[in-house]
gemmi code that builds the backbone of each chain (N, CA, C; Angstrom):
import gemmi

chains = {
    "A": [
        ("UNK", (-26.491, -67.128, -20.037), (-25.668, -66.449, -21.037), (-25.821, -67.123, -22.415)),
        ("UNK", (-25.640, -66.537, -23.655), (-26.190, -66.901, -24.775), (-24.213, -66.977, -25.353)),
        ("UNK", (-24.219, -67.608, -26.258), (-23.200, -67.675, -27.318), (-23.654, -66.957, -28.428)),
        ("UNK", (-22.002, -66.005, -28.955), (-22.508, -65.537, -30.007), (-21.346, -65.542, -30.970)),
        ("UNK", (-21.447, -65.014, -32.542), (-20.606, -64.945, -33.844), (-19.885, -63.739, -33.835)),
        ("UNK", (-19.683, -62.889, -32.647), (-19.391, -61.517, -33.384), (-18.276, -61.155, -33.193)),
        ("UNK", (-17.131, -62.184, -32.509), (-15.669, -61.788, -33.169), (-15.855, -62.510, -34.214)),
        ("UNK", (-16.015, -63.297, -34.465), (-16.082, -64.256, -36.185), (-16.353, -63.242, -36.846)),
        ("UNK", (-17.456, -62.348, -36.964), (-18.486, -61.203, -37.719), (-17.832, -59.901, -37.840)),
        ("UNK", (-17.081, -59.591, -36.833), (-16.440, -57.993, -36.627), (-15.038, -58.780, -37.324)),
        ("UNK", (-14.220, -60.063, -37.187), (-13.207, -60.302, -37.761), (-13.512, -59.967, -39.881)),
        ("UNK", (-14.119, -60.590, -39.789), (-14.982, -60.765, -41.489), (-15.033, -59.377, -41.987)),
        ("UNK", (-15.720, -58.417, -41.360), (-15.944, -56.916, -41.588), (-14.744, -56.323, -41.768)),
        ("UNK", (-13.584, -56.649, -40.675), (-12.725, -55.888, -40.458), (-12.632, -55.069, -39.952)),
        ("UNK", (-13.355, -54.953, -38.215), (-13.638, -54.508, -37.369), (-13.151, -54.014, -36.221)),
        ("UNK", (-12.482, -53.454, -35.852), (-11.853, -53.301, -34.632), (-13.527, -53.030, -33.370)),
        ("UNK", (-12.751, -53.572, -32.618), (-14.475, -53.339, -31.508), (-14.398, -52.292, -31.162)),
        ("UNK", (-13.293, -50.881, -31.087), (-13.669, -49.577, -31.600), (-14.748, -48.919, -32.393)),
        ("UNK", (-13.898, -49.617, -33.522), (-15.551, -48.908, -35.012), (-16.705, -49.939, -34.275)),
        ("UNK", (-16.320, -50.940, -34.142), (-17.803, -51.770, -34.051), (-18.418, -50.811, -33.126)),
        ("UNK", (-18.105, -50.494, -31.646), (-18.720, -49.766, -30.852), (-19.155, -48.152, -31.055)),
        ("UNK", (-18.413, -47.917, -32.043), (-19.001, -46.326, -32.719), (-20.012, -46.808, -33.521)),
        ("UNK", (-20.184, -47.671, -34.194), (-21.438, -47.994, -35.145), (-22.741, -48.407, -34.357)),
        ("UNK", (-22.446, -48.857, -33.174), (-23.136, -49.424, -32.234), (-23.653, -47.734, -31.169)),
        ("UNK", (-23.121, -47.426, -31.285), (-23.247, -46.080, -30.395), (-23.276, -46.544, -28.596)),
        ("UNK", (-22.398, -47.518, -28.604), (-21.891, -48.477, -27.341), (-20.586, -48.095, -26.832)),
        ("UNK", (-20.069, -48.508, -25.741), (-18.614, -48.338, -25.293), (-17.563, -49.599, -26.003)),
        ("UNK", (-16.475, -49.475, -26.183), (-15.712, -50.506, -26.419), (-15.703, -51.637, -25.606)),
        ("UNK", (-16.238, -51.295, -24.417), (-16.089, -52.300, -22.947), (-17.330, -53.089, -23.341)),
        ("UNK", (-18.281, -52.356, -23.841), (-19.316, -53.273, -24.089), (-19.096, -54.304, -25.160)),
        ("UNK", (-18.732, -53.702, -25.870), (-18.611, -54.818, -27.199), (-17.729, -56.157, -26.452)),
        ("UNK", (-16.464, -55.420, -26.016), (-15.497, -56.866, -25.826), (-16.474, -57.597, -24.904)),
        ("UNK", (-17.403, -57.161, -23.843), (-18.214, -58.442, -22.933), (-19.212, -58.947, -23.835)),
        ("UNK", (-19.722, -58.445, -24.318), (-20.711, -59.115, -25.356), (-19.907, -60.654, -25.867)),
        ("UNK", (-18.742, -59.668, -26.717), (-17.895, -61.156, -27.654), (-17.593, -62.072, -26.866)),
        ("UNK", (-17.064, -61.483, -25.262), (-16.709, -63.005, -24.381), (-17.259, -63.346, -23.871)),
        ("UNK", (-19.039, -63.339, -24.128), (-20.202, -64.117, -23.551), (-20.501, -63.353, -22.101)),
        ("UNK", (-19.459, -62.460, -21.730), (-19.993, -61.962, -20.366), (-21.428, -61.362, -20.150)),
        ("UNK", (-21.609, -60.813, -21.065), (-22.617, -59.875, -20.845), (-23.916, -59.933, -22.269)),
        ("UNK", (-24.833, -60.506, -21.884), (-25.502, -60.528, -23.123), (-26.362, -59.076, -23.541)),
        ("UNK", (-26.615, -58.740, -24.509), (-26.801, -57.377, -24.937), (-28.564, -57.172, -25.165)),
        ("UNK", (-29.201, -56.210, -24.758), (-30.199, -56.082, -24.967), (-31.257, -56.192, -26.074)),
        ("UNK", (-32.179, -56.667, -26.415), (-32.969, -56.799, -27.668), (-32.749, -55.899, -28.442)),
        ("UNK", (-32.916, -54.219, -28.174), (-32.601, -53.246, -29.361), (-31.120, -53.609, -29.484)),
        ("UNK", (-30.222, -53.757, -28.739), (-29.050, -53.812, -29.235), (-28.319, -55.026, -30.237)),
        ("UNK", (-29.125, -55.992, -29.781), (-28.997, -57.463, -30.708), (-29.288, -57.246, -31.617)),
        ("UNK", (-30.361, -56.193, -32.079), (-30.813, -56.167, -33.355), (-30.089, -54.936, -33.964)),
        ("UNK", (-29.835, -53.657, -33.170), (-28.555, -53.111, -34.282), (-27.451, -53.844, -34.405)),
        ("UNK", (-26.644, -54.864, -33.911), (-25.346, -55.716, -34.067), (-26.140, -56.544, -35.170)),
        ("UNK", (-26.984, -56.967, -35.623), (-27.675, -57.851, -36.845), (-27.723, -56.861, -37.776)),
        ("UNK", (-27.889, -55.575, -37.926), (-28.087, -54.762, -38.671), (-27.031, -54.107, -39.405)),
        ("UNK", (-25.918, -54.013, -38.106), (-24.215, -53.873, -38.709), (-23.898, -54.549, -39.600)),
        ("UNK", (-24.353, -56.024, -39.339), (-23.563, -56.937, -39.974), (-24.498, -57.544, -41.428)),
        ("UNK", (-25.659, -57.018, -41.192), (-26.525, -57.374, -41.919), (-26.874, -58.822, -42.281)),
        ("UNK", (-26.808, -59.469, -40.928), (-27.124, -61.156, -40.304), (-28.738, -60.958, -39.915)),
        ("UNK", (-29.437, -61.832, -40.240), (-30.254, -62.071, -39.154), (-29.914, -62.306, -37.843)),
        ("UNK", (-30.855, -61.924, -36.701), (-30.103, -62.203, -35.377), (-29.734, -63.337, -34.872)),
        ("UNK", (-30.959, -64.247, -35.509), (-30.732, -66.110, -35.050), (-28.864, -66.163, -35.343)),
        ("UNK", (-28.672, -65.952, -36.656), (-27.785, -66.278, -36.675), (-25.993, -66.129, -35.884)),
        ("UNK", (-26.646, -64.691, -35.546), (-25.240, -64.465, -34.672), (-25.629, -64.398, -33.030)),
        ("UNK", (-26.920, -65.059, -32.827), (-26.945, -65.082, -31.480), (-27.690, -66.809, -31.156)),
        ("UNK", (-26.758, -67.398, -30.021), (-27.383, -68.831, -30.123), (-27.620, -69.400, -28.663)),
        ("UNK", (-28.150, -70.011, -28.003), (-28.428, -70.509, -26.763), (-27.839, -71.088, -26.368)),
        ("UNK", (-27.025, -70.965, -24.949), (-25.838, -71.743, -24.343), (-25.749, -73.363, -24.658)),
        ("UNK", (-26.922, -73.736, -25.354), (-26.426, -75.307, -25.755), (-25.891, -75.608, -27.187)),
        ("UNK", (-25.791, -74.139, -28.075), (-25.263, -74.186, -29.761), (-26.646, -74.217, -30.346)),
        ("UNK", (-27.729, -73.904, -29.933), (-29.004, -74.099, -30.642), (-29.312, -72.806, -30.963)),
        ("UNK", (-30.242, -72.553, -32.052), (-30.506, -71.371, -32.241), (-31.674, -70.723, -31.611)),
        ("UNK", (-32.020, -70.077, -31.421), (-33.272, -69.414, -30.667), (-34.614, -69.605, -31.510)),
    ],
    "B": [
        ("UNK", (-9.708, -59.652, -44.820), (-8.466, -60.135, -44.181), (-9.106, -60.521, -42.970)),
        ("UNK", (-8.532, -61.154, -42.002), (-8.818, -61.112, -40.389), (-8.289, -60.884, -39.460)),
        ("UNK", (-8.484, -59.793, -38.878), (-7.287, -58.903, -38.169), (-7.528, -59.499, -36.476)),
        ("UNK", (-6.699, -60.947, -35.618), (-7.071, -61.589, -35.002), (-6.047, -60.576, -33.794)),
        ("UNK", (-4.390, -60.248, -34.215), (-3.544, -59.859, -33.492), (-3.765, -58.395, -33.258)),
        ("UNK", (-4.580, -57.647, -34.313), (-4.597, -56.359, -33.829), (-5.424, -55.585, -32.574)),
        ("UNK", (-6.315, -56.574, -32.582), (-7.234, -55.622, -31.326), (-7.959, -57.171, -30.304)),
        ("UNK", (-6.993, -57.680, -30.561), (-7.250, -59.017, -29.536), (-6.846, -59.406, -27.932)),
        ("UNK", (-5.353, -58.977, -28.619), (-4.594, -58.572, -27.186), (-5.018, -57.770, -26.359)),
        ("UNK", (-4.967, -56.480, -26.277), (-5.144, -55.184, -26.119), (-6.746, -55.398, -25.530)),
        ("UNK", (-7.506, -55.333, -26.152), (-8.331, -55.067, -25.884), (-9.419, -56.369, -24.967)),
        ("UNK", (-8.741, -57.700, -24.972), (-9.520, -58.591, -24.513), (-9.672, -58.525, -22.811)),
        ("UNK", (-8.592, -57.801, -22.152), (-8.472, -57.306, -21.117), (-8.239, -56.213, -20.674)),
        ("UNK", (-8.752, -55.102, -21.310), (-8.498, -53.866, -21.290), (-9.854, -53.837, -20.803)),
        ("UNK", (-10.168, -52.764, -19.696), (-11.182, -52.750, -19.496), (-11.480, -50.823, -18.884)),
        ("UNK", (-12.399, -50.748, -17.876), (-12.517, -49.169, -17.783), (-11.469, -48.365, -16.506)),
        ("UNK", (-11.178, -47.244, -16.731), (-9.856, -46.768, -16.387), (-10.588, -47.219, -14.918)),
        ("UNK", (-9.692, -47.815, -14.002), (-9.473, -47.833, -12.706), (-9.328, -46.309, -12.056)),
        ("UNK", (-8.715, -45.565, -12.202), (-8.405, -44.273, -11.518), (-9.653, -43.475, -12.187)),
        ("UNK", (-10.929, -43.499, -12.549), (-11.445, -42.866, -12.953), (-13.130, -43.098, -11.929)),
        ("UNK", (-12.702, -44.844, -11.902), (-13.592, -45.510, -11.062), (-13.713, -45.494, -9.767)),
        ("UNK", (-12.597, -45.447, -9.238), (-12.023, -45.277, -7.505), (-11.905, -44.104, -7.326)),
        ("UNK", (-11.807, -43.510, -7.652), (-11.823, -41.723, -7.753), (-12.614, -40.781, -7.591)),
        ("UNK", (-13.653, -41.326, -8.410), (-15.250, -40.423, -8.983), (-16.251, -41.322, -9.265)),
        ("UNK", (-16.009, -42.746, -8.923), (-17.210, -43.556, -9.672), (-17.656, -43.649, -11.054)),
        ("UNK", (-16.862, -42.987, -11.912), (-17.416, -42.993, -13.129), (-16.600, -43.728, -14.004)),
        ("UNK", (-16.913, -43.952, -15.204), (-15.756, -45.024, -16.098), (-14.812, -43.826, -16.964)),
        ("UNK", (-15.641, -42.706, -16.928), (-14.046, -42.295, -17.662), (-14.568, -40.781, -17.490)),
        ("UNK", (-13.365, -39.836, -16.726), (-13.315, -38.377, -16.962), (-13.747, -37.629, -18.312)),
        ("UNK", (-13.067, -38.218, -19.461), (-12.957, -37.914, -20.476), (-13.914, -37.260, -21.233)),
        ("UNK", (-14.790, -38.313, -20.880), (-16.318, -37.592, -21.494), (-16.604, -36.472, -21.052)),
        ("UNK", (-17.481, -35.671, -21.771), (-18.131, -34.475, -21.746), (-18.802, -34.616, -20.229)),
        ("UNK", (-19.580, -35.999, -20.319), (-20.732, -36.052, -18.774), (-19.836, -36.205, -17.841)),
        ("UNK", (-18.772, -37.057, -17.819), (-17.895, -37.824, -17.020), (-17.194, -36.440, -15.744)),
        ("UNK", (-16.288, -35.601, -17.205), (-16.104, -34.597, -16.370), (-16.741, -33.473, -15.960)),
        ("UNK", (-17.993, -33.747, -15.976), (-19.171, -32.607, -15.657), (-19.541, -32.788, -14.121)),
        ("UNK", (-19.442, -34.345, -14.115), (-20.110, -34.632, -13.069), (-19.064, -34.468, -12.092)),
        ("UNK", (-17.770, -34.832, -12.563), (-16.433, -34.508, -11.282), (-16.806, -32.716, -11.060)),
        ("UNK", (-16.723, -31.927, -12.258), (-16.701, -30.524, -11.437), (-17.847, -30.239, -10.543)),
        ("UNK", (-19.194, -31.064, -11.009), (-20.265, -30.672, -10.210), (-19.945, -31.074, -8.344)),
        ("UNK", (-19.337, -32.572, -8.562), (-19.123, -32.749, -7.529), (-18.324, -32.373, -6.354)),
        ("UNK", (-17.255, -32.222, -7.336), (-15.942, -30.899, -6.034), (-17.088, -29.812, -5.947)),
        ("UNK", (-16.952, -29.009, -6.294), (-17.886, -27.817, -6.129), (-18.784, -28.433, -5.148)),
        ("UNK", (-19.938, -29.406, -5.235), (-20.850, -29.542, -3.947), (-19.943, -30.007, -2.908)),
        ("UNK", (-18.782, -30.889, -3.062), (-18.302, -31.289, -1.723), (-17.911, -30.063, -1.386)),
        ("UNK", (-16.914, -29.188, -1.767), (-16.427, -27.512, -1.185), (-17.785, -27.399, -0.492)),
        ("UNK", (-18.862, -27.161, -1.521), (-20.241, -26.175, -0.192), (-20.226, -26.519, 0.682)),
        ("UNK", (-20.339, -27.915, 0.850), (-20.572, -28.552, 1.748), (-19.117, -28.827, 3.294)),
        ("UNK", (-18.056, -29.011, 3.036), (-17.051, -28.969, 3.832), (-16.620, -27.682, 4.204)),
        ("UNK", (-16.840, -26.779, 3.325), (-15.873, -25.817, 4.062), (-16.956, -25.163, 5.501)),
        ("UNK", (-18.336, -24.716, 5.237), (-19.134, -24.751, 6.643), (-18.622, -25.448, 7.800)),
        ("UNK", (-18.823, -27.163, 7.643), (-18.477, -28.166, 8.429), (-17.105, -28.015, 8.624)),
        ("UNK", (-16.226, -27.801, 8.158), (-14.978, -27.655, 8.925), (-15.078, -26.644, 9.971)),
        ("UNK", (-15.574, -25.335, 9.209), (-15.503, -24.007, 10.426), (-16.091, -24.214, 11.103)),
        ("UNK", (-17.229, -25.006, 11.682), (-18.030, -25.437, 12.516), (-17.458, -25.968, 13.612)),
        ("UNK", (-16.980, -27.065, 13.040), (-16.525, -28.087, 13.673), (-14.996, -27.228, 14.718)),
        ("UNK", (-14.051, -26.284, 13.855), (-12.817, -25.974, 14.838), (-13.818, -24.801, 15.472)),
        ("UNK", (-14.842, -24.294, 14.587), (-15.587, -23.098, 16.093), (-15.701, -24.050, 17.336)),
        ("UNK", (-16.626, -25.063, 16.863), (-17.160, -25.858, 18.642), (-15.820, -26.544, 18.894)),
        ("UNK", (-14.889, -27.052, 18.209), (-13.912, -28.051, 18.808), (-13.056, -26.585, 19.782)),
        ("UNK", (-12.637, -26.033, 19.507), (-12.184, -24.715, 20.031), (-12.270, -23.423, 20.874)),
        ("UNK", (-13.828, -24.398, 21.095), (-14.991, -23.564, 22.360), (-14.714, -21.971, 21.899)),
        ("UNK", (-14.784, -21.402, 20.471), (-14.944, -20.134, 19.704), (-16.171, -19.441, 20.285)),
        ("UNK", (-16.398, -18.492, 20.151), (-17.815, -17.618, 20.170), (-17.777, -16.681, 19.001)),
        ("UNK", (-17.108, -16.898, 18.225), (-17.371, -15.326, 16.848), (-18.768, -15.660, 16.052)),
        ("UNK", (-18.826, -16.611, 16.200), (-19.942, -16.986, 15.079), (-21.019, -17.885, 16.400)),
        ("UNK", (-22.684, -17.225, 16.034), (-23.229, -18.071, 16.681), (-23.734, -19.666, 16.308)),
        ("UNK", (-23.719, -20.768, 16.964), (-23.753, -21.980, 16.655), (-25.573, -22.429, 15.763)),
        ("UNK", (-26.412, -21.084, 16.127), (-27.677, -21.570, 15.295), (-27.129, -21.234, 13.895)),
        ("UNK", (-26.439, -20.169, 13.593), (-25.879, -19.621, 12.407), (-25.270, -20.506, 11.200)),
        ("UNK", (-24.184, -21.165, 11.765), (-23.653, -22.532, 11.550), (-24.539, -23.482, 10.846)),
        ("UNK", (-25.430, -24.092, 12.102), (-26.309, -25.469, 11.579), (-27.084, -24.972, 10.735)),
        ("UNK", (-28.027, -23.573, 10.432), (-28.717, -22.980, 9.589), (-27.651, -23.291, 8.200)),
        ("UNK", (-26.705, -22.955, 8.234), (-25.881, -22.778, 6.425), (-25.622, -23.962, 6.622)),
        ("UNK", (-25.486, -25.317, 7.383), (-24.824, -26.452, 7.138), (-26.171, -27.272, 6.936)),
        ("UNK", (-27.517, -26.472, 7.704), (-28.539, -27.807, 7.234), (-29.136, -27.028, 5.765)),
        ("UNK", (-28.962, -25.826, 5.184), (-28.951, -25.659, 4.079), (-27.720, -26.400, 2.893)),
        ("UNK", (-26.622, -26.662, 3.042), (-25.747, -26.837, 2.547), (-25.519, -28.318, 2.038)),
        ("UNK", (-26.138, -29.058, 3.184), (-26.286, -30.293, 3.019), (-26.864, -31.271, 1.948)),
        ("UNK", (-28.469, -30.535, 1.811), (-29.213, -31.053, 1.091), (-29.116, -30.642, -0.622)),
        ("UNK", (-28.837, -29.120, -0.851), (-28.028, -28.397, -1.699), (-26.981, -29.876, -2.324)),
        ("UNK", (-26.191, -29.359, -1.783), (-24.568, -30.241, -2.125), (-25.049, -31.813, -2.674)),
        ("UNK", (-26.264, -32.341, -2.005), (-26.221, -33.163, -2.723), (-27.331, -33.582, -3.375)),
        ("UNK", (-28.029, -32.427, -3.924), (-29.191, -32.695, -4.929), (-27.982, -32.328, -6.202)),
        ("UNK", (-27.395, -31.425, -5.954), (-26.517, -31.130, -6.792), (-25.714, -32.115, -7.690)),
        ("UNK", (-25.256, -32.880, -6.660), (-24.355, -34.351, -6.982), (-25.479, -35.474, -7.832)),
        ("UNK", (-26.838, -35.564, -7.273), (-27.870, -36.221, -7.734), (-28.250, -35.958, -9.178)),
        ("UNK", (-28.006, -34.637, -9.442), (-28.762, -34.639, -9.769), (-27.664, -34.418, -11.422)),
        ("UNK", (-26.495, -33.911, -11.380), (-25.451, -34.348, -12.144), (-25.526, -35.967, -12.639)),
        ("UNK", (-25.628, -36.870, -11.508), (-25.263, -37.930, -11.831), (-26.633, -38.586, -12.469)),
        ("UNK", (-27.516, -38.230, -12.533), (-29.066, -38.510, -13.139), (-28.313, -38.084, -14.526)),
        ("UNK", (-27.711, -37.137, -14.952), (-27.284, -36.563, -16.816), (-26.151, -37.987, -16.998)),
        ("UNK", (-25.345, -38.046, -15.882), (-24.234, -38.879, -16.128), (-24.573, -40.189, -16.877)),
        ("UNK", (-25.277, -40.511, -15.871), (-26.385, -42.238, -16.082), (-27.004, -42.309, -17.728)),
        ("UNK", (-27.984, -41.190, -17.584), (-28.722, -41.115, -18.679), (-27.805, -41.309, -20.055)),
        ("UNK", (-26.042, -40.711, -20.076), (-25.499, -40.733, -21.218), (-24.491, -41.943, -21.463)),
        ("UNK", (-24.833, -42.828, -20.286), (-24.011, -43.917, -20.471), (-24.735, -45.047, -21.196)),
        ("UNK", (-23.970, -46.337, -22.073), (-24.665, -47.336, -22.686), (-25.365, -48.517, -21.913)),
        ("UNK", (-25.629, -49.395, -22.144), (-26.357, -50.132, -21.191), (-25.965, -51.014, -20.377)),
        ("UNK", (-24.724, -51.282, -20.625), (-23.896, -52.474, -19.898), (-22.998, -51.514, -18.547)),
        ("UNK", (-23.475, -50.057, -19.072), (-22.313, -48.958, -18.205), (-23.448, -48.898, -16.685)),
        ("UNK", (-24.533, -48.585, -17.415), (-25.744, -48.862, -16.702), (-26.291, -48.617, -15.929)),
        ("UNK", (-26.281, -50.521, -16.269), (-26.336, -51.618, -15.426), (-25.302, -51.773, -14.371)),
        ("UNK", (-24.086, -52.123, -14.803), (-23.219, -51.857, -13.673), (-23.177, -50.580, -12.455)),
        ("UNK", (-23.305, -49.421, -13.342), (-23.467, -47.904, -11.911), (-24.743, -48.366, -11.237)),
        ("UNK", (-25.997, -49.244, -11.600), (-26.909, -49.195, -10.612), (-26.560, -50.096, -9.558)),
        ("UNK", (-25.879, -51.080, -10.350), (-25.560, -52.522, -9.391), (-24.782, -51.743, -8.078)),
        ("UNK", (-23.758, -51.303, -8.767), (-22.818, -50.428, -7.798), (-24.002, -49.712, -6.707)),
        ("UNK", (-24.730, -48.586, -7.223), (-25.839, -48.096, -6.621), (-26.759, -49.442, -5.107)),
        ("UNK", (-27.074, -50.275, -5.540), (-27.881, -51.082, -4.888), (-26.666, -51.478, -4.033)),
        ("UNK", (-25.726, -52.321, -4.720), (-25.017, -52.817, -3.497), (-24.426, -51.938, -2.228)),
        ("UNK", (-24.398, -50.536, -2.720), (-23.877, -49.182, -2.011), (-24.807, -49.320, -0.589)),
        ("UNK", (-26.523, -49.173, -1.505), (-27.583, -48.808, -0.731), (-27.374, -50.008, 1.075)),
        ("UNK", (-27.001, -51.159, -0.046), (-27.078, -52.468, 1.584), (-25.982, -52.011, 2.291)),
        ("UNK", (-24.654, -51.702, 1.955), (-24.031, -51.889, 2.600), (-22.959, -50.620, 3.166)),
        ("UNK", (-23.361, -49.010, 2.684), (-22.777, -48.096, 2.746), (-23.451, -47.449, 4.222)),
        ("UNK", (-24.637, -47.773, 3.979), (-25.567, -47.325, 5.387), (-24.770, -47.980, 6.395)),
        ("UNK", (-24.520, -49.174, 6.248), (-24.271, -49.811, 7.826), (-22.982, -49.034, 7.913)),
        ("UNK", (-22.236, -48.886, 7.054), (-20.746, -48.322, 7.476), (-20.778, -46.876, 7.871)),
        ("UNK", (-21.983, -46.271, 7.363), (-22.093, -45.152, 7.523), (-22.901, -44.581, 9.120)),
        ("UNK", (-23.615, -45.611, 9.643), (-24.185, -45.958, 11.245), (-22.916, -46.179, 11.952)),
        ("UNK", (-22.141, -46.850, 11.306), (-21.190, -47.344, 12.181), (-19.926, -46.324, 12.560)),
        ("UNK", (-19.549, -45.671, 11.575), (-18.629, -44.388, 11.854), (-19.269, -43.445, 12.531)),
        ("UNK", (-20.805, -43.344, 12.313), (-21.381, -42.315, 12.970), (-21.131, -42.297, 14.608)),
        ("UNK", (-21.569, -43.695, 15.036), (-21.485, -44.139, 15.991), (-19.955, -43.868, 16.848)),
        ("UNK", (-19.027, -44.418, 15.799), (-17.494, -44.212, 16.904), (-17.620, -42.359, 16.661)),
        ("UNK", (-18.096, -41.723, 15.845), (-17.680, -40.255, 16.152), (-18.551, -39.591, 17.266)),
        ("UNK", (-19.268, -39.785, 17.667), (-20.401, -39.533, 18.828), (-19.672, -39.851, 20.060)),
        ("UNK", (-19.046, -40.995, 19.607), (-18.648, -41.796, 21.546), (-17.417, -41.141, 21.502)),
        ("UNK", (-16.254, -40.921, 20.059), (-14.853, -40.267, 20.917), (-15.110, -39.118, 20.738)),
        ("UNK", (-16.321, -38.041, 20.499), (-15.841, -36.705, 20.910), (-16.835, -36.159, 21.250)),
        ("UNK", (-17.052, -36.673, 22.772), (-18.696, -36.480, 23.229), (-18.815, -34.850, 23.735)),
        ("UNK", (-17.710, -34.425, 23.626), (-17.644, -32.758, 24.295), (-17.853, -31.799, 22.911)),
        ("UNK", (-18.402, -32.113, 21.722), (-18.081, -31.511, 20.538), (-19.934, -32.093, 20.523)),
        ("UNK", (-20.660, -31.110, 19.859), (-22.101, -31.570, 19.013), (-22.178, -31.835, 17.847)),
        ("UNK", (-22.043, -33.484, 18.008), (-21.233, -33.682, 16.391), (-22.688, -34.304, 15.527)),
        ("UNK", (-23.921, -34.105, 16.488), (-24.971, -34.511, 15.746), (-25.414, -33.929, 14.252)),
        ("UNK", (-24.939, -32.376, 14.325), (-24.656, -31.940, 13.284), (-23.432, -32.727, 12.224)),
        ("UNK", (-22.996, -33.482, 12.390), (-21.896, -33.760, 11.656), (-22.572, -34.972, 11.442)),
        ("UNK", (-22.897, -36.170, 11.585), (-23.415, -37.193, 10.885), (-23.891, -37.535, 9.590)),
        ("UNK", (-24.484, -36.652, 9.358), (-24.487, -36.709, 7.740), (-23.828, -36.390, 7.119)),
        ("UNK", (-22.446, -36.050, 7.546), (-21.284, -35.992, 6.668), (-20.782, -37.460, 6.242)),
        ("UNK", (-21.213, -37.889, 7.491), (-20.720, -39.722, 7.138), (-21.344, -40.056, 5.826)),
        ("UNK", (-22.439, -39.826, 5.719), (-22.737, -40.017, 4.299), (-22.450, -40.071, 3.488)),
        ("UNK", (-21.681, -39.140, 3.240), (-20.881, -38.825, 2.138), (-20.245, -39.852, 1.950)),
        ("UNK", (-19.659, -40.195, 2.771), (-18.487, -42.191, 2.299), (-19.715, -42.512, 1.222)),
        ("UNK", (-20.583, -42.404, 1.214), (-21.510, -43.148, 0.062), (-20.798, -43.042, -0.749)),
        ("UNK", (-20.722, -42.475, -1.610), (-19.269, -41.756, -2.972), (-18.305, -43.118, -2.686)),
        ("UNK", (-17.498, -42.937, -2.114), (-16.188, -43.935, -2.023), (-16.887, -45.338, -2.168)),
        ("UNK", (-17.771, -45.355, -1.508), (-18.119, -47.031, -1.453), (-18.820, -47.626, -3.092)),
        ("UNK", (-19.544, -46.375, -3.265), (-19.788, -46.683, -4.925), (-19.040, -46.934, -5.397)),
        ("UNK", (-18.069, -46.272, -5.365), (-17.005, -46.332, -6.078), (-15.979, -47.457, -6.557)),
        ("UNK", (-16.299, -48.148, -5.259), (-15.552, -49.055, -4.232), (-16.288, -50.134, -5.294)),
        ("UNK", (-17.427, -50.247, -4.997), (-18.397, -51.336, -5.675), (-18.809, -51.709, -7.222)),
        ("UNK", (-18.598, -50.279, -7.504), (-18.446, -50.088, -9.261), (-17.196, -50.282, -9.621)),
        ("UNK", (-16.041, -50.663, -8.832), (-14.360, -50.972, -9.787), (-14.982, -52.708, -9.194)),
        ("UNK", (-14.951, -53.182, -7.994), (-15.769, -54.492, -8.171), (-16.134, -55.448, -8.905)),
        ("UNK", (-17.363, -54.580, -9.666), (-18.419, -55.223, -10.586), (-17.787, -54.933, -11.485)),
        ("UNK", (-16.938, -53.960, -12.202), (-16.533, -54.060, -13.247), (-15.419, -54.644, -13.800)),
        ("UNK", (-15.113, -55.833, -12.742), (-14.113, -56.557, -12.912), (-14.776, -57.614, -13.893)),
        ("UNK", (-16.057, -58.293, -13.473), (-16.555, -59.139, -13.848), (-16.472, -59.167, -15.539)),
        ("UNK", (-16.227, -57.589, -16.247), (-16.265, -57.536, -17.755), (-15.363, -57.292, -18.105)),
    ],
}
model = gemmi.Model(1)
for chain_id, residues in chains.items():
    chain = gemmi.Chain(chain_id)
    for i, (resn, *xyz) in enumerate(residues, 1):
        res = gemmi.Residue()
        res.name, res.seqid = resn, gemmi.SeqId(i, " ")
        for name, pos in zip(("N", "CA", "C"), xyz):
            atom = gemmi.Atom()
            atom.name, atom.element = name, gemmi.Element(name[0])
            atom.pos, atom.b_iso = gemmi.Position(*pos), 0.0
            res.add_atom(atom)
        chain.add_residue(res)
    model.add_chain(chain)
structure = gemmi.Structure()
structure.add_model(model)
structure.setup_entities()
């Protein structure tokens, strides 16, 4: 499982993981496992959540030891 | 601003409707696919049960109105029908779900595959031995059908894990 920024990122935006998941064209269920590390999200999808936020992906996605990819 | 209390609570354990999952296997009626696939599916279970019932009180009832090739003819048509039908609904269902939705309906799917068969041998089995005066060989693949429930069973499961 990877660590990631995106309640930090959807908090910043002003996000409810609603809109986040309509922007995402995802379920709400998905978003909240994503944010609590349950479920890590697929490459196209890592890269539209970088694209929402307009992050590079390194940055909001990091390797279970805090390192970046 | 940072809105930590508004969708934190609520939603950090909110997860997909239970009665939607145990029910129909699916995460939510609501949808367009969701409830497509429930009407597809009553409708094939009806084709499919109402034959097998009349069948079943013709021979349980030692009847003669209807002949018994007549029967297995519309029930071994009915069978395969009813559930390409269901298949083939749930192939649109799948296709319109996101990826984490999936993943989980296949998991559900696989774990079904190991372990719905044996339950489904195994009921077969006690219905053969208590009603050996009835030809219930025709009826065995009704056991099948528990497939449904056990998905079901296996997809509220796994979707605990999120």
């Amino acid at each position: 499982m990877m660590k990631n920024e995106l309640r930090v990122l959807r908090a910043k935006h002003d996000l409810t993981q609603a809109e986040l998941a309509d922007k995402l064209g995802v379920s709400r269920q998905t978003v909240n496992a994503i944010e609590t590390g349950k479920y890590d999200p697929s490459l196209p999808l890592a890269f539209k959540i970088a694209g929402v936020f307009g992050e590079p992906i390194e940055k909001i996605f990091l390797l279970d030891d805090g390192s970046r990819p | 601003m940072i809105r930590t209390t508004r969708d934190s609570a609520p939603s950090e354990d909110s997860q997909w409707a239970k009665s939607a999952m145990l029910m129909w296997g699916v995460f939510s009626t609501r949808t367009p696919e969701g409830r497509q696939y429930v009407r597809t599916s009553c409708a094939a279970i009806t084709m499919l049960l109402v034959p097998s019932l009349l069948f079943f009180i013709h021979q349980y009832l030692h009847l003669h109105y209807v002949s018994k090739r007549v029967f297995t003819s519309i029930i071994a048509v009915a069978l395969p029908a009813a559930f390409s039908l269901i298949v083939w609904e749930f192939r649109k269902y799948l296709l319109s779900l996101d990826e984490l939705a999936q993943r989980l309906q296949i998991e559900a799917m696989a774990w079904t595959y190991l372990t719905g068969f044996v339950l489904a041998a195994v009921l077969c089995g006690i219905w053969l031995e208590s009603l050996p005066n009835v030809d219930a060989l025709w009826f065995c693949p009704i056991w099948f059908a528990l497939l449904e429930p056990v998905r079901a069973g296996w997809l509220y499961a796994l979707s605990r894990r999120y």
